[in-house]
C-alpha positions as CSV (number, residue, x, y, z in Angstrom):
1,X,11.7,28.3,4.8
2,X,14.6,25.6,3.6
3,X,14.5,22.1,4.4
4,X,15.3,21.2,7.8
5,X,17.0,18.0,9.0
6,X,16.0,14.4,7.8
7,X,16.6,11.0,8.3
8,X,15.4,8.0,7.1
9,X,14.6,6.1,10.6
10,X,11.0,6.6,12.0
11,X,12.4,7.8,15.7
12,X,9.8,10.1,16.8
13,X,11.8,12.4,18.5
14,X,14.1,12.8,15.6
15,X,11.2,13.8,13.4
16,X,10.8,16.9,15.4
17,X,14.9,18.2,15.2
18,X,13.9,20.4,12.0
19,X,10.7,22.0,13.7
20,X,12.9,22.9,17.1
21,X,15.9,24.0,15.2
22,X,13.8,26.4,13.1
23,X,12.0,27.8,16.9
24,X,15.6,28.2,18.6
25,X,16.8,30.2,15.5
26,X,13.4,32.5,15.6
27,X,13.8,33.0,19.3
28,X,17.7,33.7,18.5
29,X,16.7,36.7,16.2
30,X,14.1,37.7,18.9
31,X,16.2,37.7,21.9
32,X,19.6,39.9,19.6
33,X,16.6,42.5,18.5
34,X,15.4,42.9,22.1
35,X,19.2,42.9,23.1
36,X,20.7,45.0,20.3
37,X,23.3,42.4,19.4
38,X,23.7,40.4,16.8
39,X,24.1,35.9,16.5
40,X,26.6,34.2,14.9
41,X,25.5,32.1,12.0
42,X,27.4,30.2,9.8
43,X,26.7,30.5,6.0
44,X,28.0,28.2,3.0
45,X,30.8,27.5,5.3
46,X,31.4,31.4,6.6
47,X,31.3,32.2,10.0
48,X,28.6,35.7,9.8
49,X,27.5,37.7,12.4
50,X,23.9,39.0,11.8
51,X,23.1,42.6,13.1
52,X,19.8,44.9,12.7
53,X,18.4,44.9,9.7
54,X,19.7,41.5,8.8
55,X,18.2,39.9,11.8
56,X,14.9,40.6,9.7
57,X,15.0,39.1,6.8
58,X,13.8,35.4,5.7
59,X,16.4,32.9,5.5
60,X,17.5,32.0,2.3
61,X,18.9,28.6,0.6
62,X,22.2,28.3,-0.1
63,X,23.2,27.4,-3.2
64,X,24.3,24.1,-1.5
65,X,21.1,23.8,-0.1
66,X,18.8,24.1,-3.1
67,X,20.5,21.8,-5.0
68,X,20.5,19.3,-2.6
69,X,16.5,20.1,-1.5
């Protein structure tokens, strides 16, 4: 899984965003299998729309993101 959202202050709420963001997007994917339509993500800066088989697989780092992680 990539690294979710971080901050530096100890707000307890805050320290939950990454753990959240990670359930809506699983529930996302759930809800457009169940539905047969796809969500709109947005990649290195491209607007994608996900669909079937792509729904399914893990998400994977940008490039971006691994060399910031």
């Amino acid at each position: 899984m990539t690294p979710g959202f971080t901050t530096e202050r100890q707000d307890p709420d805050l320290s939950k965003v990454s753990a959240a963001l990670v359930r809506a997007g699983q529930r996302a994917r759930e809800i457009a299998r169940q539905s047969g339509t796809g969500i709109a993500v947005r990649i290195d800066g491209e607007l994608r729309i996900l669909r079937g088989e792509e729904l399914d697989r893990e998400p994977v780092p940008s490039q971006k993101q691994a060399d910031a992680g």
